[in-house]
DODRENKE-385283 format. One record per atom (N, C-alpha, C): x, z, y; residue in one letter. Coordinates in steps of 0.02 Angstrom, whole numbers, padded with zeros to 5 digits, always signed. Example, Ala and Ser with C-alpha at 12.3 -4.5 7.8 and 13.67 -1.06 7.14 Angstrom:
BEGIN
+00660+00390-00284a;+00615+00390-00225a;+00660+00390-00165a;+00642+00354-00112s;+00684+00357-00053s;+00645+00394+00002s;
# end
This chain:
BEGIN
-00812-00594+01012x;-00790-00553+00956x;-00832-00571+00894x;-00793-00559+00837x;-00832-00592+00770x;-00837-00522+00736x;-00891-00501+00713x;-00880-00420+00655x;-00863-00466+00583x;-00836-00432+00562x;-00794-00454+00496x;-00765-00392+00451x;-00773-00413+00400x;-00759-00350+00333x;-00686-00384+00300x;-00654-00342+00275x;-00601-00347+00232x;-00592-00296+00199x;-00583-00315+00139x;-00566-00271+00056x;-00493-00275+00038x;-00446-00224+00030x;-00394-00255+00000x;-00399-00197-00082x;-00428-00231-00142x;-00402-00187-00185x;-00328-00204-00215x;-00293-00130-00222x;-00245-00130-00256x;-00252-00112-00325x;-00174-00072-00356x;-00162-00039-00415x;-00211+00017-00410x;-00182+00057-00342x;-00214+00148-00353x;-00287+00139-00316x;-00293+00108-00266x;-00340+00106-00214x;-00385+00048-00199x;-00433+00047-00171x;-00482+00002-00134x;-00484+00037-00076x;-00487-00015-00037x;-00498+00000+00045x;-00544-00053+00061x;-00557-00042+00140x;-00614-00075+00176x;-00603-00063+00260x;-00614-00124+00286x;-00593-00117+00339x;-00664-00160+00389x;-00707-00120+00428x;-00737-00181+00445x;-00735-00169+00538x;-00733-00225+00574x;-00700-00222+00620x;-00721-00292+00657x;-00724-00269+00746x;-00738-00322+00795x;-00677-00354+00814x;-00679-00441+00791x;-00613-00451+00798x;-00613-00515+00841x;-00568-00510+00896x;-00569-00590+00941x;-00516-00620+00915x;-00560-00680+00892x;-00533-00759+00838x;-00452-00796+00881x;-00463-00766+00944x;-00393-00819+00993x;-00348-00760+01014x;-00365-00730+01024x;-00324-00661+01055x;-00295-00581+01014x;-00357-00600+00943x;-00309-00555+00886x;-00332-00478+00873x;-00363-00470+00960x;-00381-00402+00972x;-00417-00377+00888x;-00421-00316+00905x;-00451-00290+00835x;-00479-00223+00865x;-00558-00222+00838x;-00581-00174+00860x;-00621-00129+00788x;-00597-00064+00779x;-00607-00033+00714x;-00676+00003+00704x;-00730-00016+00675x;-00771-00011+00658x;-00787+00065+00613x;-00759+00038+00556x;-00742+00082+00471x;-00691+00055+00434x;-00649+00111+00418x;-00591+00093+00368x;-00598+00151+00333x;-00608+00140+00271x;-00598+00192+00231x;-00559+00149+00163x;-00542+00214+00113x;-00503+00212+00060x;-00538+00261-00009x;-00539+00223-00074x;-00551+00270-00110x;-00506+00264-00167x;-00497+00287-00188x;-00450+00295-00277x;-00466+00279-00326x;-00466+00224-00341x;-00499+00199-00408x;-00455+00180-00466x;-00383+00189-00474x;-00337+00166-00506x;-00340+00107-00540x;-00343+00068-00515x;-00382-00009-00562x;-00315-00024-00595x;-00262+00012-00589x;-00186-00018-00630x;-00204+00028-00700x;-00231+00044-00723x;-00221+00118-00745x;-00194+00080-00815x;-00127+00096-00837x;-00096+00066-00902x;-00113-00013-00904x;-00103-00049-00832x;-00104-00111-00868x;-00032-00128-00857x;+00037-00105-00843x;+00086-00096-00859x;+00105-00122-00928x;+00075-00060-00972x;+00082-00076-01042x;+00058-00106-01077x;-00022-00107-01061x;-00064-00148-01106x;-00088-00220-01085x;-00075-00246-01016x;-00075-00318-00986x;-00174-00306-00968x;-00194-00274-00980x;-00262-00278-00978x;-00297-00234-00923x;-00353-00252-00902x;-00377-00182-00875x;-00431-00133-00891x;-00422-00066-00911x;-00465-00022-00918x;-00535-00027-00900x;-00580-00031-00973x;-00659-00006-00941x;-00693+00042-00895x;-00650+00091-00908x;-00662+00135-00852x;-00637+00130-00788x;-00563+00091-00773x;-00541+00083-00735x;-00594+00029-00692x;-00605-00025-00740x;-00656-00068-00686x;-00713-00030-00651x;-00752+00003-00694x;-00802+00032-00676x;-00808+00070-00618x;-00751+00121-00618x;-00724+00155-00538x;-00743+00095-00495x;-00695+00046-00518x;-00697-00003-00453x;-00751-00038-00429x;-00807-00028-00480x;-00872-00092-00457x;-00904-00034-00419x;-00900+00041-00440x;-00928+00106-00405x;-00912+00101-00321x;-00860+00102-00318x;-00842+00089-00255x;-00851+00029-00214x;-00854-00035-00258x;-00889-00104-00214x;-00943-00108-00196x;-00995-00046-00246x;-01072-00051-00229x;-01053-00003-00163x;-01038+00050-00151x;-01014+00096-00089x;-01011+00048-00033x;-00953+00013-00023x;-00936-00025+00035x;-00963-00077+00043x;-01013-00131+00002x;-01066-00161+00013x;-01122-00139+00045x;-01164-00056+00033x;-01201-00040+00074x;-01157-00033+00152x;-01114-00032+00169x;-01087-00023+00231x;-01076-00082+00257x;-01048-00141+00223x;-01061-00209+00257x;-01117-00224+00279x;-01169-00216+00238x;-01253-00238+00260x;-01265-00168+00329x;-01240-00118+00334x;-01274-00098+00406x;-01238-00097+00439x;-01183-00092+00431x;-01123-00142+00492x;-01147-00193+00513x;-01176-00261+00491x;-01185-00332+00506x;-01136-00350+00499x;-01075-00355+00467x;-01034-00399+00462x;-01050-00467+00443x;-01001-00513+00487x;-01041-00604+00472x;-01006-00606+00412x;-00911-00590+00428x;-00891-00631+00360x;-00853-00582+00313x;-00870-00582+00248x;-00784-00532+00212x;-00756-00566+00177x;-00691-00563+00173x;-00639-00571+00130x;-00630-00535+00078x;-00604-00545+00026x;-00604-00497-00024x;-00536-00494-00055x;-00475-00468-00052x;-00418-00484-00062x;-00390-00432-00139x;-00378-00463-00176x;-00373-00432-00226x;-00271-00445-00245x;-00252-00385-00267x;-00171-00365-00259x;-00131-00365-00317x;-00086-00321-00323x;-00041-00319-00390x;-00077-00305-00469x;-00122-00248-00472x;-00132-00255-00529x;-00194-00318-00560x;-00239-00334-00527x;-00284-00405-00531x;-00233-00465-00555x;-00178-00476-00526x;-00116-00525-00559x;-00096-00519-00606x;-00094-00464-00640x;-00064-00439-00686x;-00108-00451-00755x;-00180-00431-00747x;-00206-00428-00813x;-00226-00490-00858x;-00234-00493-00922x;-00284-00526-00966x;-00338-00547-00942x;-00372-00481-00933x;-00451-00505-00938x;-00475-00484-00853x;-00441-00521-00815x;-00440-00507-00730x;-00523-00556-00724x;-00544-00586-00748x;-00599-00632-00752x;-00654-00590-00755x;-00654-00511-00790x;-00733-00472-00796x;-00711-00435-00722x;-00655-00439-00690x;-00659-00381-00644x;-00664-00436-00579x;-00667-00521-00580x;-00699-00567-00535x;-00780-00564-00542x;-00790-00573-00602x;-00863-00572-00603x;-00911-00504-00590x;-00883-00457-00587x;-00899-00412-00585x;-00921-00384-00488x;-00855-00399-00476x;-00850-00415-00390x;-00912-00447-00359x;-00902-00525-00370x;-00948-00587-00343x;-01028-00560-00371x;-01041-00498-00417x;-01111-00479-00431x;-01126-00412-00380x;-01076-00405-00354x;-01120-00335-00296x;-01087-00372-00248x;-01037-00391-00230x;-01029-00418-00143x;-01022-00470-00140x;-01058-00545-00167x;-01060-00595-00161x;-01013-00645-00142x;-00944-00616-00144x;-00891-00653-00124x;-00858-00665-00204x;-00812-00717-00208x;-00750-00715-00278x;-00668-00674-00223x;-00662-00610-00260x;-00606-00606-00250x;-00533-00635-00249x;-00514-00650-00205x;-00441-00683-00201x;-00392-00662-00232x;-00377-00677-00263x;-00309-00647-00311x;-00241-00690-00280x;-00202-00654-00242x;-00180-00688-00193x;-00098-00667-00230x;-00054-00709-00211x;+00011-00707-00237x;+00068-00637-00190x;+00104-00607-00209x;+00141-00569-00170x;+00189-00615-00121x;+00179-00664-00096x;+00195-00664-00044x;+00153-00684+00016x;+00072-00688-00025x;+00027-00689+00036x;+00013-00614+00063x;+00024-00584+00003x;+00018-00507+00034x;+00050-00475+00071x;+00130-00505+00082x;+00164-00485+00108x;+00175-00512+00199x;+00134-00576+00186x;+00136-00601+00246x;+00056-00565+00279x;+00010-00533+00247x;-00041-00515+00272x;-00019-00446+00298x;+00023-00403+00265x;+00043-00327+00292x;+00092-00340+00345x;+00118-00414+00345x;+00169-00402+00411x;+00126-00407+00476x;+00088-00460+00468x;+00045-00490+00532x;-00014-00401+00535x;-00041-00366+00508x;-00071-00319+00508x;-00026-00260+00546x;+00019-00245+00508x;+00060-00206+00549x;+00107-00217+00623x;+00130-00264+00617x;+00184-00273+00686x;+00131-00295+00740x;+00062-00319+00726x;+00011-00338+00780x;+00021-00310+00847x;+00021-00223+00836x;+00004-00176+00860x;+00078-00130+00890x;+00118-00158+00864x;+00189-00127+00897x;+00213-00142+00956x;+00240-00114+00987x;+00275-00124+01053x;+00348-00144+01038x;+00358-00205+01069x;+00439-00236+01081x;+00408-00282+01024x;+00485-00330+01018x;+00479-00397+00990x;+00555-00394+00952x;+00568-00348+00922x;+00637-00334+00881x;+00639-00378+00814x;+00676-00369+00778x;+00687-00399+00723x;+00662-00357+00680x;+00590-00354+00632x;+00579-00304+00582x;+00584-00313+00516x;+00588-00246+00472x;+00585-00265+00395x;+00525-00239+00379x;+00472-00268+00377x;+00408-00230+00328x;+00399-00210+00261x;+00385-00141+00242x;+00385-00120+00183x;+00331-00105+00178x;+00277-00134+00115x;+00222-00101+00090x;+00231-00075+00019x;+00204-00010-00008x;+00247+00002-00045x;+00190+00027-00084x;+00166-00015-00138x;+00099+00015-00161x;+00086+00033-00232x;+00033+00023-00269x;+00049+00043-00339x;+00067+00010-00380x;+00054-00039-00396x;+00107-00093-00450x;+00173-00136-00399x;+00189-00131-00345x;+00195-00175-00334x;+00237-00154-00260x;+00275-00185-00233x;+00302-00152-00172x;+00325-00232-00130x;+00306-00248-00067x;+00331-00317-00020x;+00363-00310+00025x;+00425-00341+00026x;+00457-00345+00085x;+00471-00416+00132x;+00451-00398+00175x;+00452-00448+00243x;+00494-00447+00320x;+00544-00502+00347x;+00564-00499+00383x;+00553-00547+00438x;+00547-00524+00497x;+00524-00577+00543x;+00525-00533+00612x;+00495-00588+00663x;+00499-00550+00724x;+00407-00558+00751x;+00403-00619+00785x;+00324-00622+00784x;+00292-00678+00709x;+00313-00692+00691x;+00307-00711+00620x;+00360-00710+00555x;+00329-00717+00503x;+00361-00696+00436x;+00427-00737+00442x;+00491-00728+00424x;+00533-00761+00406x;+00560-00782+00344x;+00570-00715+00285x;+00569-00723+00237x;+00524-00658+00206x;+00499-00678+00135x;+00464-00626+00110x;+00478-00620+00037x;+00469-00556-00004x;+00453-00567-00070x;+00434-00489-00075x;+00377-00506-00150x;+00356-00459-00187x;+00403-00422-00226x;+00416-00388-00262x;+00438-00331-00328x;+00393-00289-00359x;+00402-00294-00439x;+00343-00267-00465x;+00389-00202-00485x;+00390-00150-00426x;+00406-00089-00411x;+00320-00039-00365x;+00310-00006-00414x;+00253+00016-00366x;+00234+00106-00384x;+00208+00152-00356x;+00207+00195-00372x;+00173+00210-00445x;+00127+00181-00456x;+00072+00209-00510x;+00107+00166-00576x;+00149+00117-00567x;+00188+00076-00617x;+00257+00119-00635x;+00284+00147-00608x;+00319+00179-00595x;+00337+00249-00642x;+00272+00269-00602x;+00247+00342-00637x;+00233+00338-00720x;+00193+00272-00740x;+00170+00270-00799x;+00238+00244-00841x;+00287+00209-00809x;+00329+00178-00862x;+00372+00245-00869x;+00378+00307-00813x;+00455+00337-00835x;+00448+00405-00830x;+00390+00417-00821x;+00379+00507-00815x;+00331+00529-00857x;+00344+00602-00906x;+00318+00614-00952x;+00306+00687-00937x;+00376+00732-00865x;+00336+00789-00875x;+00330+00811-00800x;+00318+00870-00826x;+00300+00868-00726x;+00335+00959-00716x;+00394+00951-00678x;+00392+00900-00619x;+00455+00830-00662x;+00434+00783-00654x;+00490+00747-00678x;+00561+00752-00686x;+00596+00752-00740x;+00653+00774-00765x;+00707+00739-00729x;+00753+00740-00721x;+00818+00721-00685x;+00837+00633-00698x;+00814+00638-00768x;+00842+00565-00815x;+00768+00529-00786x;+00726+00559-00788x;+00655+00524-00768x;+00653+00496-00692x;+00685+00544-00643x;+00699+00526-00573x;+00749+00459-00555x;+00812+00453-00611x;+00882+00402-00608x;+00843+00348-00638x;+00798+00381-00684x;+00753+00301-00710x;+00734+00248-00653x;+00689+00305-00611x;+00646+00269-00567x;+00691+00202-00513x;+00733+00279-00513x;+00800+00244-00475x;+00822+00188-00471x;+00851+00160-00547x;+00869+00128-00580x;+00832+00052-00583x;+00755+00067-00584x;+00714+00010-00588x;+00717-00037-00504x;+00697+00042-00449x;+00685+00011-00382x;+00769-00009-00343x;+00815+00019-00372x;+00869-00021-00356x;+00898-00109-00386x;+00856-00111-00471x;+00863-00159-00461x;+00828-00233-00440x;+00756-00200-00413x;+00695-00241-00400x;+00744-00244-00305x;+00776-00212-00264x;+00795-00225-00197x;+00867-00273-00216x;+00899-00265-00286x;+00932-00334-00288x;+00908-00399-00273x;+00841-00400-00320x;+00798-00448-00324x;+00763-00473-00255x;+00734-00434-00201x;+00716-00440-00156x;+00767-00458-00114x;+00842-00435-00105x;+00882-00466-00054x;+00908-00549-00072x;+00884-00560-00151x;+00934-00619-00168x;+00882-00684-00113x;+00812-00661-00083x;+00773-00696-00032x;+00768-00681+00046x;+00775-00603+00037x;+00760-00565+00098x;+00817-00549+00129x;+00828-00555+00194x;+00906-00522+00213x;+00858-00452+00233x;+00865-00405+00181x;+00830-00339+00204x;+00876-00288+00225x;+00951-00305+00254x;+00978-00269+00295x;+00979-00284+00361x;+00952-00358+00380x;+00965-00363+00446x;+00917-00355+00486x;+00872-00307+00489x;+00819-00305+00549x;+00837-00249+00591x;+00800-00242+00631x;+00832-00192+00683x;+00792-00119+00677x;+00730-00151+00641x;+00668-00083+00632x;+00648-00080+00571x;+00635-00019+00528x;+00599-00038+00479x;+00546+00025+00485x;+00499-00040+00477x;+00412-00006+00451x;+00368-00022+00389x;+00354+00054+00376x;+00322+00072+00312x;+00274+00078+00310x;+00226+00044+00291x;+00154+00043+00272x;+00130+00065+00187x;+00060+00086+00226x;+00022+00119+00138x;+00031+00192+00099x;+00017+00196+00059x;-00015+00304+00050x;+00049+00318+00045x;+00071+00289-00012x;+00148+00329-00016x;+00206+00362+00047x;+00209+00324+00123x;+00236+00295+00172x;+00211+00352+00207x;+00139+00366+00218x;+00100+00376+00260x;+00107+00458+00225x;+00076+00473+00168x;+00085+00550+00129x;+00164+00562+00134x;+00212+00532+00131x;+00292+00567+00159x;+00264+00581+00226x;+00261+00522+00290x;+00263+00540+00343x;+00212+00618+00362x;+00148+00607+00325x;+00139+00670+00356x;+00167+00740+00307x;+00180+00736+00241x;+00213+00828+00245x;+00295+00833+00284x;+00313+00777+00314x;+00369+00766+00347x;+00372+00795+00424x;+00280+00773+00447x;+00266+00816+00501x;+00236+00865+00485x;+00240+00892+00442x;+00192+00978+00426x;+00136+00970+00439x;+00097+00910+00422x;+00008+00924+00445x;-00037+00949+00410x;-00068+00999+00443x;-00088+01053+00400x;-00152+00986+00353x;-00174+00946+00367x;-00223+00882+00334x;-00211+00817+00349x;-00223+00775+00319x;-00209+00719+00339x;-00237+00693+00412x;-00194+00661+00437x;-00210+00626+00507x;-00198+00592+00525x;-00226+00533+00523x;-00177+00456+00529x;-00170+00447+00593x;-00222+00486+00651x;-00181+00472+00718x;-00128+00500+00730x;-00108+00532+00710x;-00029+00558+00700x;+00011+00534+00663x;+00006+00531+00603x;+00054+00482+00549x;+00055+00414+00594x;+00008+00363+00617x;+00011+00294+00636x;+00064+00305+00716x;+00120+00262+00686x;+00185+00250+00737x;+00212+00326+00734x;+00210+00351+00696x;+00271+00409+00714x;+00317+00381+00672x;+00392+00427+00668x;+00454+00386+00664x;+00475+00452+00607x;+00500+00433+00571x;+00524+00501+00500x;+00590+00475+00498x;+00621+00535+00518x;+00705+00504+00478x;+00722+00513+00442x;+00790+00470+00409x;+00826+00469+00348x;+00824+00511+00314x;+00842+00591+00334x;+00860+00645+00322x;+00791+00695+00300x;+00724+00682+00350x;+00641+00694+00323x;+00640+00664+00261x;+00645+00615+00276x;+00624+00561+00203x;+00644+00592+00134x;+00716+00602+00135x;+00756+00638+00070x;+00730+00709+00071x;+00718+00748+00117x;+00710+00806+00124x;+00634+00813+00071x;+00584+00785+00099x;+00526+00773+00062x;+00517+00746-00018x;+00560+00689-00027x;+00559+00683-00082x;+00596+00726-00130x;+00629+00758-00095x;+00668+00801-00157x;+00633+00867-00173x;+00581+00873-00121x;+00540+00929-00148x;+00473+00923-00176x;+00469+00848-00176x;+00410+00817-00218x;+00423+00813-00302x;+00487+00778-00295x;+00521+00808-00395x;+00543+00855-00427x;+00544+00901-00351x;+00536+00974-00382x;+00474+01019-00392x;+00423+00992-00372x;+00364+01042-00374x;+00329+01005-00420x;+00276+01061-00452x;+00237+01037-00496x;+00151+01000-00479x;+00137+00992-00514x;+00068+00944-00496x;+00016+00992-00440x;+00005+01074-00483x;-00016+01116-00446x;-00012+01125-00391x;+00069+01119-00347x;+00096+01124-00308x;+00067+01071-00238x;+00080+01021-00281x;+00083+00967-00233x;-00023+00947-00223x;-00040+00953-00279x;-00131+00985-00263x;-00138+01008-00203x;-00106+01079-00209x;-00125+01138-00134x;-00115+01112-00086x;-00061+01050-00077x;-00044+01022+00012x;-00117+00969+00034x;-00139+00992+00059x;-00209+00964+00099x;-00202+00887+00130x;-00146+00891+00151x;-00124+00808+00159x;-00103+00777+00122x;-00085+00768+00053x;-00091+00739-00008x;-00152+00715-00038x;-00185+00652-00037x;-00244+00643-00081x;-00253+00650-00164x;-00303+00680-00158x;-00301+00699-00249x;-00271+00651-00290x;-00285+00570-00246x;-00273+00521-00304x;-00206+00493-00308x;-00174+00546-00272x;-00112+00511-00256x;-00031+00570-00311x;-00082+00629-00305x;-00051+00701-00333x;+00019+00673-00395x;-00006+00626-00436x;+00018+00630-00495x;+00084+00569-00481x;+00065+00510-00432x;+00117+00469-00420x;+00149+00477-00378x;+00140+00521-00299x;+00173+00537-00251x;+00264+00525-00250x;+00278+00571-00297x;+00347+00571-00304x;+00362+00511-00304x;+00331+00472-00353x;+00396+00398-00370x;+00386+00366-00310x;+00333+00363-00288x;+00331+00303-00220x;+00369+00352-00157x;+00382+00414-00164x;+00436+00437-00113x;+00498+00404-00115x;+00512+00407-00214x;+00578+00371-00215x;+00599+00311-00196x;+00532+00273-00219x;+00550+00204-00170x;+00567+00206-00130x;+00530+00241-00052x;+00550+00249+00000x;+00609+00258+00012x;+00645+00302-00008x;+00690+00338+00004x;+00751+00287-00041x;+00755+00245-00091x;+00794+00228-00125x;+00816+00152-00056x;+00750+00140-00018x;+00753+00092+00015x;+00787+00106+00087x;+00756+00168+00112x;+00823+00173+00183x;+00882+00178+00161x;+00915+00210+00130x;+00959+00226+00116x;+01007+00134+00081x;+00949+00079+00052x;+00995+00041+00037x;+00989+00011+00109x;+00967-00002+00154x;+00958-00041+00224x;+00981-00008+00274x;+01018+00049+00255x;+01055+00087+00292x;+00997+00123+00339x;+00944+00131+00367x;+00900+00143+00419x;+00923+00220+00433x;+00910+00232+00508x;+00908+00296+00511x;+00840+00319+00535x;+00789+00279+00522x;+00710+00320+00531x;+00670+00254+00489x;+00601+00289+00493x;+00579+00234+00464x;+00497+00242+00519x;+00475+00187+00531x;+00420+00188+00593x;+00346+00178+00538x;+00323+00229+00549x;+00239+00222+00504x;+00205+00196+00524x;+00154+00151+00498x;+00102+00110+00508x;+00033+00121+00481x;-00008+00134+00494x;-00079+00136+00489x;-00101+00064+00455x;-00084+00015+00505x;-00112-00037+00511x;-00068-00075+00453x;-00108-00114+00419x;-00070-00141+00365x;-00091-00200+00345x;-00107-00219+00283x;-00143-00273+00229x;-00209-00278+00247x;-00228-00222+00265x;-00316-00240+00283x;-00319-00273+00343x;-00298-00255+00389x;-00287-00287+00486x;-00269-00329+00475x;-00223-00367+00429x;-00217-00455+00425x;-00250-00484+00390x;-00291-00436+00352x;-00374-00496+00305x;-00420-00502+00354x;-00416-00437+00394x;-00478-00450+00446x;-00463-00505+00498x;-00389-00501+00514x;-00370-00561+00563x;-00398-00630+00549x;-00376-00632+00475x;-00377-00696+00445x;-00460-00718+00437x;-00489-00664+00433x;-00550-00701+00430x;-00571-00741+00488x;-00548-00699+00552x;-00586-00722+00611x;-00543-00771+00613x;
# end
C-alpha cells in the first residue's frame, strides 16, 4: 500500500483526500477526506479574474490540509485544480501561491481529465458492470461521462452551481424567469454535451458532488448530513423534482435551518438542484444512484 494525498480544488470547494492505496489492485483505504468552502469562483464568471479574498480563503485552507499531510505521512500528493483555475486571468498568483505552502504546482487539468478522474473514482466502488452515465455537477462547471469499466466518451459544460447562481439570480427565493433562466442555460449546455456524449444510453446514472449529495440527503430526511447514508443510495425522479421545487421556493433562512445543507452551499443549492433535475428528466432516468466517491478517489488512484 502507498499513503497518498489528493486535493481537488474547485469553484465552491477544496477537498482532500488522503488515503492507503494498492498501486495494482486499486483498493483504497480512507484515511481523511474532508471539504471546506472557499468559493475560489467567486465572480470570476464576470470578471475572468480571481478574487483577493477569494484566493486567500483558499491558501487558508491549503495551510489546513498541509498540516494534515505532514502527520498523515503521506509519500505523494497530487494537486488537481478544476473549473474556476481554467477560467481566470491571473490563475498564475493562485499557482504560486499553492507551490508556497504545499510544495506541489497545481494541475490545472482540462474538463475532460476531470471527467475521466470522477468516473474511475466513482464506478471503482459499484457493484455490476452496466453501462453508466457519470454526472459531476459542481460549481463552474458540470462533466459528463459514459463508459462501463472505462471512459468511453466524455465532456465538460460550463454549467455549474455557483456560475449559475451568480449569472441569473438576484432574489431570493429566485423568481420564476430566474428559475427558466437557469433552465434555459443547462438545457442548452446537455445539447452541447450529447453532440459527444450519447448521455441517453446508459443503463445507470450516477451523481457525484455537494449539489447531488445535499438533494440526496433532504430527499432522505436526514436530520444532518451523512454520507454513509447518502453514498449509494438511489433518489428518484419524482424525490429529485420534489426537492428542488421546494428549494426555489424557500428562502435563504429557510434552507440555513436544514442541518444537512452546508452553510456554503445555502445560497447556490437551488441551481445545482436544477441541474440535476433538468438532467434526469432529459436522460429519461427513473432514479439517480449517489456517490460519495468521486474526483478525489481517482487523484488518489492516479497517484499510486
Amino acid at each position: 500500500m502507498t499513503r497518498v494525498a489528493g486535493i481537488d480544488c474547485g469553484t465552491n470547494s477544496i477537498r482532500l483526500l488522503v488515503a492507503d492505496v494498492h498501486p495494482e489492485t486499486g483498493e483504497l483505504v480512507e484515511l481523511d477526506r474532508r471539504m471546506t468552502i472557499v468559493r475560489l469562483g467567486q465572480g470570476v464568471d464576470k470578471t475572468g479574474r480571481l478574487a483577493p479574498e477569494a484566493l486567500e480563503r483558499t491558501f487558508a485552507a491549503c495551510r489546513d490540509y498541509a498540516a494534515v499531510i505532514k502527520e498523515l505521512g503521506a509519500e505523494r500528493l497530487r494537486f488537481v485544480a478544476t473549473s474556476a483555475s481554467r477560467d481566470a486571468e491571473n490563475r498564475q498568483e493562485f499557482v504560486d501561491g499553492v507551490v508556497s505552502i504545499l510544495g506541489v504546482e497545481p494541475e490545472v487539468i482540462t474538463g475532460d481529465q476531470e471527467a475521466a478522474f470522477s468516473f474511475t473514482g466513482a464506478t471503482g466502488s459499484l457493484p455490476g458492470d452496466d453501462r453508466r452515465l457519470v454526472v459531476d455537477i459542481g460549481g463552474g462547471s458540470t462533466e459528463f461521462v459514459v463508459g462501463t469499466e472505462e471512459v468511453e466518451a466524455a465532456r465538460s459544460v460550463d454549467i455549474g452551481c455557483v456560475r449559475l447562481t451568480e449569472r441569473h439570480v438576484r432574489h431570493d427565493p429566485p423568481t420564476a424567469e430566474e428559475a427558466e433562466a437557469i433552465r434555459a442555460d443547462v438545457r442548452a449546455a446537455l445539447d452541447l454535451a450529447a453532440e459527444t456524449v450519447p448521455i441517453a444510453s446508459a443503463a445507470t446514472l450516477v451523481g457525484l458532488a455537494g449539489s447531488v449529495t445535499t438533494v440526496a440527503a433532504l430527499a432522505l430526511g436526514l436530520p444532518e448530513y451523512d454520507s454513509e447514508k447518502i453514498h449509494h443510495s438511489r433518489i428518484s425522479a419524482a424525490q429529485v423534482a420534489e426537492v428542488t421545487a421546494w428549494l426555489l421556493a424557500s428562502t435563504h433562512d429557510e434552507r440555513a435551518a436544514i442541518a444537512a445543507v452546508h452553510p456554503g452551499r445555502v445560497d447556490v443549492i437551488a441551481a445545482g438542484a436544477l441541474v440535476l433535475q433538468e438532467i434526469v428528466e432529459r436522460v429519461g432516468a427513473t432514479e439517480v444512484v449517489v456517490s460519495e466517491h468521486d474526483i478525489l478517489d481517482g487523484i488518489a488512484l492516479s497517484v499510486a
